[in-house]
Structure formats: structure tokens, C-alpha cells
N, C-alpha and C positions, 0 to 999 in steps of 0.2 A: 913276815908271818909264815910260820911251815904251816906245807900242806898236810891236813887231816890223815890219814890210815884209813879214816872208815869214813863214808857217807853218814851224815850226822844222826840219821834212824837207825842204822848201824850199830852206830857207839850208844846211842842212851842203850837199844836192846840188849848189848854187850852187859849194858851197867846195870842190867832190870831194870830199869827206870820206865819201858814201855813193853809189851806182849808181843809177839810174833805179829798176831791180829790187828792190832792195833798199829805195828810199824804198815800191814801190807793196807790198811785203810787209810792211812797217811798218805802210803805215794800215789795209791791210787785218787785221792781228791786231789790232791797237789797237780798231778797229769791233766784232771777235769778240770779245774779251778785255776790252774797256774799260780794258786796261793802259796806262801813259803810254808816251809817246813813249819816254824816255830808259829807261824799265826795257826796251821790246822794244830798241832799240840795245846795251846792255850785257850782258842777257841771249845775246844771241845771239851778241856778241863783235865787232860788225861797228865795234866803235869802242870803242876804249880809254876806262875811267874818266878819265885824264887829257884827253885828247879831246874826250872829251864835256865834262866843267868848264870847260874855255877856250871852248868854243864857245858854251855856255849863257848865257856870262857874255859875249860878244859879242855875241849873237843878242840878246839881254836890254841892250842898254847899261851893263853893268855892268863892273868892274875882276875880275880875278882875283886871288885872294892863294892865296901857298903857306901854309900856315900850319906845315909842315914848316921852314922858310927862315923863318919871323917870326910865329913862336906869338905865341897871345893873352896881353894882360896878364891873370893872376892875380888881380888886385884887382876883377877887371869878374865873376868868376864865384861863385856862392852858393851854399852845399848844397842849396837849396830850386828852384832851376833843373834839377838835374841829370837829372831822369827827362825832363823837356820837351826837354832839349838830347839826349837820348838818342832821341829818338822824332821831332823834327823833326829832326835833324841841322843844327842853326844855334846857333851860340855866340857872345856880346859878342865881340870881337875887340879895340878898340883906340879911345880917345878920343884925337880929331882935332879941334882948336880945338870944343869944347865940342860936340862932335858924337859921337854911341855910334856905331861903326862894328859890324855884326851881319855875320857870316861865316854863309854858308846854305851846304848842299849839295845840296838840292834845294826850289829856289823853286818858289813855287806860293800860291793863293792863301791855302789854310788857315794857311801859315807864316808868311806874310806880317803874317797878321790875327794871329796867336800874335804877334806880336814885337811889334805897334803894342799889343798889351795890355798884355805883360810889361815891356818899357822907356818909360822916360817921358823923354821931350824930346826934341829932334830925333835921326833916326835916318837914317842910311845903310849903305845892303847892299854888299855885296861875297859874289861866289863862290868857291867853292873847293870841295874833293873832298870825297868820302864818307872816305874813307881819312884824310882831312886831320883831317876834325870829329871820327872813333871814337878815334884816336890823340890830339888836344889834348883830349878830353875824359879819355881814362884818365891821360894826365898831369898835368890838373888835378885830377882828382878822384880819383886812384889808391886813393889811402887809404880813403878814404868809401865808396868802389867795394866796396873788399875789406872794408868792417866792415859794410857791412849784406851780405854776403853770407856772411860768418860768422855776424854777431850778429845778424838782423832778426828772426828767428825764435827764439831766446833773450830776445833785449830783450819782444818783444811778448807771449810768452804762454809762457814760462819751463817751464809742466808740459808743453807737449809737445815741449821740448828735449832729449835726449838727452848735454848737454854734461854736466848731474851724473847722471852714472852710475848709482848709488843714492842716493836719497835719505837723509834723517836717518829719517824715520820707516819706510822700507822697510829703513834698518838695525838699526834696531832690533827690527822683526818678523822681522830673518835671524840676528842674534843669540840674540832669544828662541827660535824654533824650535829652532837646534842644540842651546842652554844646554840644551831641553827635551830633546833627543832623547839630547845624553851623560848628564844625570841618568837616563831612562829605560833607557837602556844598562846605566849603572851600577846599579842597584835592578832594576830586571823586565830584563834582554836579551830573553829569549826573546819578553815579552808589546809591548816595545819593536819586535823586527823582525818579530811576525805583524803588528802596525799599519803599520809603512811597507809591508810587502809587499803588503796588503792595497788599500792607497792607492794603490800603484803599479797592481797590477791592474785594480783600478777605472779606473782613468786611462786603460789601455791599451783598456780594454774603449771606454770610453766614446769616445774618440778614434775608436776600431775604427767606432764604431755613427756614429759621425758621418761617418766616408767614405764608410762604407756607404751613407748617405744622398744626401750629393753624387754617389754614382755612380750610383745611381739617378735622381735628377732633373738629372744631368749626362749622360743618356744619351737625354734627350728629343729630337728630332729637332729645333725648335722653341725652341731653349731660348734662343738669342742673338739679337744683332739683327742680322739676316738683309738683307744689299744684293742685290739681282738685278744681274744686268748690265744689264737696261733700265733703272735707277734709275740707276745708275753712267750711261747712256748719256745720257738725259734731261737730266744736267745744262749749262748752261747754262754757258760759258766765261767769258762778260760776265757772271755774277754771283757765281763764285769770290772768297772772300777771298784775302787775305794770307794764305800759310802760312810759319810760324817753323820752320825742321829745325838742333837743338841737334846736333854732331855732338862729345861730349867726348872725348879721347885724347888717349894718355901714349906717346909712346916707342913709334909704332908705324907709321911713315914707309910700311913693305910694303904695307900692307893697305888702306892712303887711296886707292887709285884703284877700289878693289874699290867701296866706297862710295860715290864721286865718281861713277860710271859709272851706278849702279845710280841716283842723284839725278837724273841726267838722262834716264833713263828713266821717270819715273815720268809716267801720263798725267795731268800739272798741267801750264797754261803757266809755261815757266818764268819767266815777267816778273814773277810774283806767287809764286815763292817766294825768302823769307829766309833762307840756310844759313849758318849758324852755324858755322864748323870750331875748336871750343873748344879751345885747345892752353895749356900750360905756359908762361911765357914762356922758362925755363931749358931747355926741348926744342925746343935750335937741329936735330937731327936730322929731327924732323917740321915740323917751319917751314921747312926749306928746302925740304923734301920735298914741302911743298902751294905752293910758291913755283914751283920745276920742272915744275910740271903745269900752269903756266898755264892756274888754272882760271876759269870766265865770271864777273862780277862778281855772278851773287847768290850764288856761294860769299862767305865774308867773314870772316879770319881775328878770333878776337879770343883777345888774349895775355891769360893770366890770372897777376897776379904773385906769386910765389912769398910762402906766407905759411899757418902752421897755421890747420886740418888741410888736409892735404893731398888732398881726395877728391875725387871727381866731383859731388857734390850741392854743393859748394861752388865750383867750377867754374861748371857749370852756372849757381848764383841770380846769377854775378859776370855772364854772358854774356845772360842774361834780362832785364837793363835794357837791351840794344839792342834786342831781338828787335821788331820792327816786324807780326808778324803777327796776325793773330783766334784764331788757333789756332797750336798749339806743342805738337810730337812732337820726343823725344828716338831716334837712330840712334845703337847702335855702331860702330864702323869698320868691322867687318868686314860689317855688313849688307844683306842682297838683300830689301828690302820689294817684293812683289808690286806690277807698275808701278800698279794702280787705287786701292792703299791711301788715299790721300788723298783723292779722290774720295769711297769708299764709306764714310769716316770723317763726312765731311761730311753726307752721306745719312743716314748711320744717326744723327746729332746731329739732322737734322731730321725724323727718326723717334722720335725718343725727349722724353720729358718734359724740360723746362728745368731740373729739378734733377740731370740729368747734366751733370755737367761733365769727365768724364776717359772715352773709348775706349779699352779695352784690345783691343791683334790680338794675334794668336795668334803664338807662338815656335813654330820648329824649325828641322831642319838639313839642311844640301844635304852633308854630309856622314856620312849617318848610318851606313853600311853599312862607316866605314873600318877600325874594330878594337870590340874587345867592347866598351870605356868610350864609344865618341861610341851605339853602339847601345844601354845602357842608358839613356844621356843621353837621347836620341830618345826613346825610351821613356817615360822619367819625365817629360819634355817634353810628351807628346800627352797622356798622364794630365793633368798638370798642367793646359794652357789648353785642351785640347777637353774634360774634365768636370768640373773641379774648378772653376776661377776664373768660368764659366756659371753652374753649380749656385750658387755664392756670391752672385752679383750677382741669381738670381732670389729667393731666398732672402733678401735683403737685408741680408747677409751681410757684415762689410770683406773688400775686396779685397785683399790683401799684391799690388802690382801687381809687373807683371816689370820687367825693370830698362832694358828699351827697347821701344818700339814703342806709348806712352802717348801718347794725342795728350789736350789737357786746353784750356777754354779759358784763354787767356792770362789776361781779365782777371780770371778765381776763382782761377788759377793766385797771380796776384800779391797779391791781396789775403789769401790763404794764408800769405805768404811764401815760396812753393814749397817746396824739400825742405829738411830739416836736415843741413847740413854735418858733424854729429859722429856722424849712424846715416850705420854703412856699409852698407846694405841701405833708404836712403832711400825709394826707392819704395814698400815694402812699406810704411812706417811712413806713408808720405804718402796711400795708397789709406784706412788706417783715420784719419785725420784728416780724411780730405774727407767718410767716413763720420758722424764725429764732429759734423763741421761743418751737417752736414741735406743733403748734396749725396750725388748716388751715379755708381757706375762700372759704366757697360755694354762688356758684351763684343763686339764684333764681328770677323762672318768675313772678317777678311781674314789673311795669316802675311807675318811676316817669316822669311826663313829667314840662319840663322848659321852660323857654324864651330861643331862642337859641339867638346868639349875632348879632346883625342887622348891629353894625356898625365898618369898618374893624378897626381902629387906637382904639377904644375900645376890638377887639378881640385880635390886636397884644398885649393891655397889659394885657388880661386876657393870653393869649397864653406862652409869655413870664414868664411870675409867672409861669406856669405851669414847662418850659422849664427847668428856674434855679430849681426849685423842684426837677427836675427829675438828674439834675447835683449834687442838693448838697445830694440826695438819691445815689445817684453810689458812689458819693466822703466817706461818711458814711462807706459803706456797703463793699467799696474796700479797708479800714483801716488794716483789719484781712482779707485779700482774702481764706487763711486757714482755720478759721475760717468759712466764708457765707461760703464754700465749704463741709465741715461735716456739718453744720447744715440746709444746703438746699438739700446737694446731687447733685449727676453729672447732671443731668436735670435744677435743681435752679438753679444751679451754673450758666451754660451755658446760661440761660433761660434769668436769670436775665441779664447778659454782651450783649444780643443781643435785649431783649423788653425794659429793662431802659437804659441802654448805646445803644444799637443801636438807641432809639429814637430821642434823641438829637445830635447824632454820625451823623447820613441822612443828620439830615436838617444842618447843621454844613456843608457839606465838599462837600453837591450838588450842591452851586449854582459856586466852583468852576470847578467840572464835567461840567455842562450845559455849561459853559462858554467857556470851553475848546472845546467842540463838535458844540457850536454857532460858536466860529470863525472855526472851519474847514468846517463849513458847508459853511456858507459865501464864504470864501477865498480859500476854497481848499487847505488852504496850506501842506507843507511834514515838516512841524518845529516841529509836534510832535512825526516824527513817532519814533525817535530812544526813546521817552520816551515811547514808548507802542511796545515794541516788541512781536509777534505773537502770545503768548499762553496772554499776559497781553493784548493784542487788544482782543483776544476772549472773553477775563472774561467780560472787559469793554462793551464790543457790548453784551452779554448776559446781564449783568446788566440793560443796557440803554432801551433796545428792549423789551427781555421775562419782565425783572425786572419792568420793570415802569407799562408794559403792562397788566402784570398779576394785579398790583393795581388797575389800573384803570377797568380791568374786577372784582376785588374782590368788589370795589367801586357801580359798576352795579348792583352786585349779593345782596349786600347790599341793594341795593332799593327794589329790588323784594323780600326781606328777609321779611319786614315790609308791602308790598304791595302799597311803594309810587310810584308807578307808574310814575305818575308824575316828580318826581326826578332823574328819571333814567337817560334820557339823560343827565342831569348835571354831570353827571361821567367823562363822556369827559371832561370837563374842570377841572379834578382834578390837575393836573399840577399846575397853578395858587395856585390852594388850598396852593401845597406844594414850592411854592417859597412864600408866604405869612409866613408859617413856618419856611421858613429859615432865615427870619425879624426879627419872635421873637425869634429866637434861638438867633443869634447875642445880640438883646438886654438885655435877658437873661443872655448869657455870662458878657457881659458889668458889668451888676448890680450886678453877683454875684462875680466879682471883687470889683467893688466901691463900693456897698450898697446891702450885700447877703439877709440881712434878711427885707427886704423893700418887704411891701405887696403892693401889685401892686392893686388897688382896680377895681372892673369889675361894670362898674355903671349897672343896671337893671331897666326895664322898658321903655327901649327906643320905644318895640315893636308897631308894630299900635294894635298889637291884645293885648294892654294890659288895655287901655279905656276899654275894652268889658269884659276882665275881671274883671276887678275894680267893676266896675258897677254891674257884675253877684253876686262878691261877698259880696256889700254892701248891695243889693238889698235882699241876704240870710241871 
């Protein structure tokens, strides 16, 4: 390759292509940033991806190819290429009188040295787009694409797959239970239902005594990994990694600039972040729709092709062979991450011990005060990530993680296989595997805030996906009980059977409790007493009273946690909340019978506060 004439800001200025201004705001970021040339050019939009490929490939003495217009031969690509072609952005292109012609899209010296390893005999370069190489690469390898992002995490280590539902020997211990429990019915009922009720109690109790606990050492002042704004301030621009933002969505065109907007705000340069906007290929509606917003080029659409199961975790592992970054956080569409997130992600990583490998921020919502349902949400919200998911992670404890705002590093991420495509409630199931794996998940204070959900028959099916998640996470995780029990320890162990089995375990067996304590309230009758004999009535009436009671005061304590004031008396009516829960538990159960791996889709944007956002963020 001859050497250039002119520094590559130079040459475009030479060619108009860039302003004086604009060259002397370039090197000056590039000096602060250590970002290349051509990521502050496209980041910043002052020159088209097309643009810049022709010019790079002039500047450079090289040829440009469309590879749109004269794709690669097929015969020149190998399964064993494909993560490198994914991460250099350079792909064999075409044999030329006994010469491998190699397509780059961003030359450079690392790439260069990759290719004189990878191909053997003479080699010539040719350039061409970023767009060029993500597009002929998913048309070469479409297939391969989509089966290790189904299968990589089934193929490699089968018991933490969720694709067989139950297993053979977890059906056989469901069988034997019932076979036991109708024989017992049938010969003792009576001596039959003091024993399940008894069980149940216990369950309830013990679950009871274990938030108890979380809210107590989820109420330390101290408990997370705390960023200062001089920590955040201290950081250094020129020695920021690469950041990967996974942004998956279905059918949801409205809500994309809400999150496009809030991406550019956030204080990273942007030259050094990788945005992911993870779409359907079959959702021409939202492909147009990020098309129209002509958004800067480290937005970067990648179409994921239509193929069971259909979910976001399967998305997602399909979009995570481009991901170019150190680190990789997942956004929903509709999300407003606080602009230092990434920053103080970074911090609290070089805070924390190196067997952290996943940051969780905190969830809530810029809509919380719209109707009763977004304000229990809020509520069950701040409980959830300001004491509960702390209190776990100091506790060392799996984290069921939330289902955005997970920043993890890439390469534990990959070497995991990231999430399983067949749990619809992935995260949760991924936080107790990294547990598993001898790695752990800290909490830090930074929040993403959401749309919380406005409307209930929309939350019971967002609720429910949650619910079966958390079912087919226990089912998983309960395959080797010996197993999660040495690699969590007596705390996991226990930890785990009472936050993800007790979660779904509550709302399951409460609204036959309620029902039973309705009619004796009603009716006064004595038809239950021989089923609650004296020490099994005290468990119960402690359950019922301190148990529920204490929720609803932890529910309180939660508003004043956040200082929604406002929201506080709505505590009181968290009961409601939790017979709503018990809806989706049911139809949860239901689907993860008939249809486990059916994603339950949670439509977004219904809020009235989401006009005001649209508008704020087209308007930026």
C-alpha cells in the first residue's frame, strides 16, 4: 500500500468534502478521545458512510467495490471466519487471476495483519462500506447466524437450556408427587390437606422471613457501588472503551426517537459508541421508521431473520456477533438512561473486583403518577432495584437481573453464550448463571427511567412473560439441585428457592388463601377449623397479618425511598396489585404448558406522557 501525501483531514479538506472547522474539530477530539479519524467524521454526520468508503479507498490507493452491486463469491467464506469477519469488518471477496481479493471496511493496521494471517498467497485489498460487509456477511452466513443464536447455548451445555421444558426425571418426580398426593386424598384427605397446607405455610413464612431480610440489609445506606460525580468527572475521554448499546424491538416505529435522542445524550463520545438498533427483518414498519430519522452512523440497523422462537434473547445472541464494543448494555425503545450511565458503569467496574462481570442500574418511570397501575408499578419498581436486587448481590445471592439497563462485559458475555432464546424472562435466568459460573453481578447507582405500563390487560401480559420466565428459570436451575447448591452455596442455594420459586410460588397459591379467609370472614363458618389446627392457624394468621402487613409497609417505605411522596398512600391498595399478579401467574402457568416459549409482546407508548416525549425528542 503507498503511503498517503496528506493526513487523511487533509485530503477530504483538499477535496471539500470537510470545512477548515470542522478538520481543526476533528483532530482536536481525536487528541481527547484517541477516537479515529473516520468514527469522529460519521459519528458526527459531517460525512456520509458512503463518502467516507470512497474517499478512504482513494486516500489509501485503493479500488472501491459496492458489494451490494457484486457480492462476494460464496466459496471464498467458512463458518470458522465468521466471528473475525464480524469484528474486523473485512470478507474474501473474489479470486482474480490467482489473487484473493479481501473487501475491508475499515483498514487499519490490526486488519491488515488479521488478513496476511488468515489467507495464504497473494492478497489484494479493496474497500468498501460498513453496510456493505454486516449485509454480505448475513447473506453469507444467514443460516449459521440464526443457529448458534438459537442453538449455541443448547448445543454447549444442554442443562442450562430451557428448550426441554421438563425434563424426563423432573417428570417423573411431577408425576410421583401428584400419583402421591391423589392416593393421599384418596385414603387420609383430611391428614392429606393439613400436610400440603402446612407446606404451603412454611413456604409462605419462610419467603416472608427472607424479604424481611433483603429489606433490612437492602436499606443500608452503603449497600451498592456508589459512583460520585468526581469519579464520573475524573474520567479520562482518551481512555474510554468501545461501548456496544443492544437496542431490540418489535413493531414499535413511535417510540424510536424517544431512545435515539436520549443515545445522544448520554455523556460518552460518541465516536466510541456501537448502537445496535436490533429489528425483525419482517418489521418493514420500524425499518422504515429508523431509516426516516436519518440517524449518525454508530446507530446500525441489524435485521434479524425471521426463524423460531421468536424473542428478544434470541435477537439479541443473533445482533452480538457484530457488537464491536468492551462492554455491552441492553436499551429498550422506550428508554431515558440518565446521561452519566455509561461512564459511572465504567467506574463502578474499576471499582469492583474482576469476577464482576455484569452491572445492574436501577429501573423506574418518568411516568409514575399517570393512573393507580404505572403508580404501583413505580412502587413495586423502587422496592425491587433500590432493596432487593442490592440486598442480593451483597448477600451473594443470583441476581434474576431486570430486563434492560444490564451492562456485562462482552467477552464473559460471549464466552457464556449470552441469553437463552427459549426463557422468556432471559435475564433473570442469565444473572443466576453467571452466579453459577463463579462470576457475580453488582449493583450500581445509576436508573434508567421507562414508560411504566398504563394499561392492566397490557400488564397482565407483560406480567405473565415475566412469570413463565421465572418458572422456566427454577425448572432449569432445579435439573442438578446438587449442582446450583455447590456452585451458589448455602445462601444461593436457599436464596434462589425463595426470590425465584417463591415469586411465582405467592402469587400461585394466594388467591386460594384469600378465598379461604373471604369465606370465614363472610360466613363464620368452623368447616375449616380441623384443617388449621393451632400451631398451623398461628403460622396462617402470622402470614396473613404481620405478612401481608409488613409488604404493604415495605411498599410505603419504598415511596419515601425515591421521595414520591405522592405515591405513598397508594401502598394501601397494594393487595389489588397482588391479586392482579395472581392473573398473570395463572396465565403464565397456562402458556408454559401449551406455548412455553411464546413471547408475550408488552406494546409501548400507550402513555399520555409519551406525545411530550416524541415531540422533545424530535424536536433535539
Amino acid at each position: 500500500m503507498t503511503s498517503p501525501r496528506l493526513p487523511f483531514c487533509e485530503y477530504l479538506l483538499e477535496q471539500g468534502k470537510l470545512t477548515q472547522a470542522q478538520v481543526d474539530e476533528t483532530l482536536a477530539q481525536q487528541r481527547e478521545c484517541r477516537s479515529r479519524v473516520g468514527d469522529i467524521l460519521l459519528a458526527k454526520g459531517w460525512i456520509t458512510a458512503f463518502e467516507f468508503s470512497t474517499a478512504i479507498a482513494a486516500h489509501l490507493g485503493l479500488a472501491f467495490v459496492n458489494l451490494m452491486d457484486n457480492p462476494p463469491d460464496p466459496s471464498l467464506f467458512t463458518p470458522e471466519m465468521l466471528d473475525d469477519c464480524c469484528q474486523r469488518l473485512a470478507l474474501p471477496w473474489r479470486m482474480e487471476d490467482d489473487v484473493l481479493v479481501v473487501a475491508m471496511a475499515d483498514p487499519c493496521t490490526e486488519t491488515e495483519q488479521w488478513i496476511a494471517r488468515t489467507f495464504a498467497g497473494p492478497i489484494r485489498l479493496v474497500c468498501t462500506s460498513k453496510f456493505d460487509i454486516v449485509w454480505s456477511i448475513q447473506n453469507l452466513a444467514d443460516t449459521l447466524l440464526t443457529d448458534r443464536a438459537i442453538n449455541a447455548l443448547s448445543d454447549k451445555t444442554p442443562k442450562f437450556s430451557a428448550r426441554t421444558v421438563v425434563t424426563f426425571g423432573q417428570a417423573c418426580a411431577l408425576f410421583g408427587l401428584l400419583s402421591l398426593m391423589l392416593v393421599g386424598f384418596a385414603m387420609k384427605p383430611e391428614a392429606t390437606f393439613l400436610v400440603i397446607n402446612g407446606l404451603i405455610s412454611l413456604m409462605l413464612l419462610a419467603t416472608f422471613g427472607f424479604k424481611l431480610l433483603l429489606s433490612i440489609v437492602g436499606s443500608r445506606q452503603k449497600i451498592d457501588i456508589k459512583v460520585l460525580e468526581e469519579e464520573v468527572a475524573a474520567l479520562r475521554d482518551d481512555e474510554l472503551p468501545i461501548y456496544t448499546v443492544l437496542v431490540p424491538m418489535y413493531k414499535e416505529p413511535d417510540v424510536l426517537p424517544i431512545l435515539t435522542n436520549a443515545l445522544r445524550h448520554l455523556n460518552y463520545p460518541i465516536s466510541k459508541l456501537d448502537v445496535k438498533l436490533v429489528l425483525e427483518a419482517d418489521d418493514y414498519e420500524t425499518i422504515n421508521a429508523a431509516k426516516e430519522l436519518a440517524l449518525e452512523s454508530f446507530f446500525e440497523i441489524i435485521r434479524v431473520p425471521p426463524s423460531y422462537p421468536k424473542t428478544k434473547p434470541k435477537a439479541c445472541n443473533y445482533a452480538m456477533r457484530f457488537a464491536r464494543g468492551e462492554f455491552l448494555t441492553i436499551y429498550d425503545a422506550e428508554d431515558k438512561p440518565e446521561p452519566n450511565q455509561l461512564k459511572q458503569v465504567i467506574a463502578a467496574f474499576r471499582k469492583a473486583s474482576p469476577n464482576v462481570v455484569c452491572m445492574q442500574c436501577r429501573l423506574n418511570y418518568y411516568n409514575a403518577e399517570e393512573n393507580w397501575l404505572t403508580r404501583m408499578f413505580t412502587l413495586e419498581y423502587t422496592l425491587w432495584f433500590d432493596f432487593y436486587l442490592p440486598a442480593l448481590e451483597i448477600l451473594r445471592i443470583p441476581i434474576p437481573l431486570g430486563g434492560t439497563s444490564n451492562h456485562f462485559r462482552l467477552s464473559v458475555l460471549r464466552n457464556m453464550e449470552a441469553w437463552d432464546p427459549f426463557n422468556v424472562t432471559e435475564d433473570a435466568d442469565l444473572g443466576v448463571r453467571i452466579t453459577q459460573h463463579g462470576h457475580h453481578v453488582g449493583v450500581v447507582n445509576s436508573t434508567t427511567y421507562e414508560e411504566a405500563n398504563v394499561s392492566i390487560p397490557n400488564w397482565i401480559n407483560q406480567r405473565s412473560r415475566w412469570l413463565k420466565g421465572y418458572m422456566q428459570t427454577y425448572l432449569v436451575h432445579m435439573r442438578d439441585p446438587v449442582h446450583l447448591y455447590r456452585s451458589t452455596g448455602h445462601k444461593g442455594f436457599w436464596g434462589f428457592q425463595f426470590f425465584i420459586g417463591g415469586n411465582f410460588f405467592c402469587a400461585l397459591v394466594a388467591p386460594f388463601l384469600w378465598a379461604c379467609y373471604a369465606i370465614w370472614l363472610l360466613t363464620g363458618t368452623s368447616g375449616f377449623d380441623r384443617f388449621f389446627p393451632p400451631l398451623l392457624l398461628y403460622i396462617s394468621v402470622f402470614n396473613l397479618l404481620v405478612g401481608n402487613g409488613f409488604f404493604i409497609y415495605l411498599t410505603l417505605v419504598a415511596g419515601f425511598k425515591r421521595d414520591y411522596f405522592k405515591l405513598v398512600p397508594f401502598a394501601l391498595t397494594v393487595p389489588f396489585y397482588w391479586l392482579l399478579q395472581s392473573v398473570a401467574a395463572y396465565k403464565g402457568l397456562w402458556q408454559l404448558i401449551v406455548n412455553p416459549f411464546y413471547w408475550e409482546k408488552t406494546t409501548h407508548g400507550l402513555s399520555k406522557h409519551t406525545a411530550n416525549e416524541l415531540k422533545t425528542a424530535l424536536e433535539n
